[in-house]
Each structure stands twice: as C-alpha cells, then as structure tokens.
N, C-alpha and C positions, 0 to 999 in steps of 0.2 A: 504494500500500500504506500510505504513511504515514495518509492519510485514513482506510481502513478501518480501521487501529489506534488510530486516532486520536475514532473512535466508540465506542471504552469495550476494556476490558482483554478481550482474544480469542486463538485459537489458530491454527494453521496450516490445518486442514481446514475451519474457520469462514471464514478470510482468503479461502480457493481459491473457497470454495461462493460469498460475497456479492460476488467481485468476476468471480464466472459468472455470477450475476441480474442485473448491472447490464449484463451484454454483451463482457467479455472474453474468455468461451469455457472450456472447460477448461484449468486451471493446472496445472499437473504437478508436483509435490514436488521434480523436479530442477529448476525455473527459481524456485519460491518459496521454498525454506529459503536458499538461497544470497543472495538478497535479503533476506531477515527477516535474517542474520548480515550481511552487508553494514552494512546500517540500525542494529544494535546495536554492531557495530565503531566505528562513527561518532559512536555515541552517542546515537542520535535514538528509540533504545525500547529500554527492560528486559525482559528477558523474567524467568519464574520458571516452576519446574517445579511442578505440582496437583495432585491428583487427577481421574482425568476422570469422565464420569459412568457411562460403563460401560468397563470394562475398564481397559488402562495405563493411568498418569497423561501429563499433556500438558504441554505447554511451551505459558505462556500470554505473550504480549507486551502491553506498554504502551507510549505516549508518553510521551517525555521531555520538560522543560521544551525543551530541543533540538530536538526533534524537531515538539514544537508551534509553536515559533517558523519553522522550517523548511519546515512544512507552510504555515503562513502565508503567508511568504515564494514558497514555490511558486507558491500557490493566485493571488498578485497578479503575478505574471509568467504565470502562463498565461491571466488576465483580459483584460492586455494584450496577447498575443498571440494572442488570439480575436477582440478590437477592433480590433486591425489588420488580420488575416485579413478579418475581415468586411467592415470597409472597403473590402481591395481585391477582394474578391467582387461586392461592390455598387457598386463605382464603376468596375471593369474597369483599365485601362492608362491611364487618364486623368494627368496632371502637375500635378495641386492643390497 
C-alpha cells in the first residue's frame, strides 16, 4: 500500500481498484481502511478529506517524508530477499 500511495496523492477505492490490476484480487474496505489508519498512526501518510468527483467527499492519503523513506527501506529488503530466494531456487540445496 505504501507504494500505491506512494504514486501521487489517492483514495481508498483508487488504492483497492490499482492494487486488483496488479493481481491482489479484490480488497475489501474491512482489510484496507484498517491498514491506511495503521500507516497514518505510524506516521508514514496524511490523509485529508476533498471533494470527490461525484457524490460525498473522500478521504484522500499521501506519503510522508516517513513513509517515503520507509517504502524505501522496504522496497531494499524485499530486493534482497528475492536475491536470495532466487538463488536458492537456482542453485537447489547445494552448501556454497
């Protein structure tokens, strides 16, 4: 989630839909706001409330300086642990 807020100021039903394109499936309001409140508790996005474009207004989130550093910080620990994975995908049980 941090990444898709992390792609420019957005909302909750924007967050659900773009991280259902990329292959998570349908996100449900009870697993996603809990999370988006999570992540602002922490400090890692702001939210503010807007107008929407049709009907109520929306509560829209951003990335914090936190939160960018944090997504950062993610994104090289999971590099690492892709590189390892795949190492031991490719190399099997081997003691190198």
């Amino acid at each position: 989630m941090l990444s898709v807020v992390g792609e420019g100021e957005t909302y909750g039903y924007a967050i659900a839909q773009r991280l259902g394109r990329v292959g998570f499936g349908e996100i449900k309001g009870g697993t996603l706001y809990p999370i988006l409140m999570r992540l602002e508790t922490d400090g890692l996005i702001d939210s503010r409330w807007g107008e929407g474009s049709k009907g109520p207004g929306r509560k829209f989130y951003r990335l914090t300086d936190a939160g960018a550093a944090e997504l950062a910080r993610r994104r090289e620990q999971w590099h690492a642990f892709t590189k390892l994975t795949e190492n031991l995908l490719n190399h099997g049980s081997r003691d190198d």
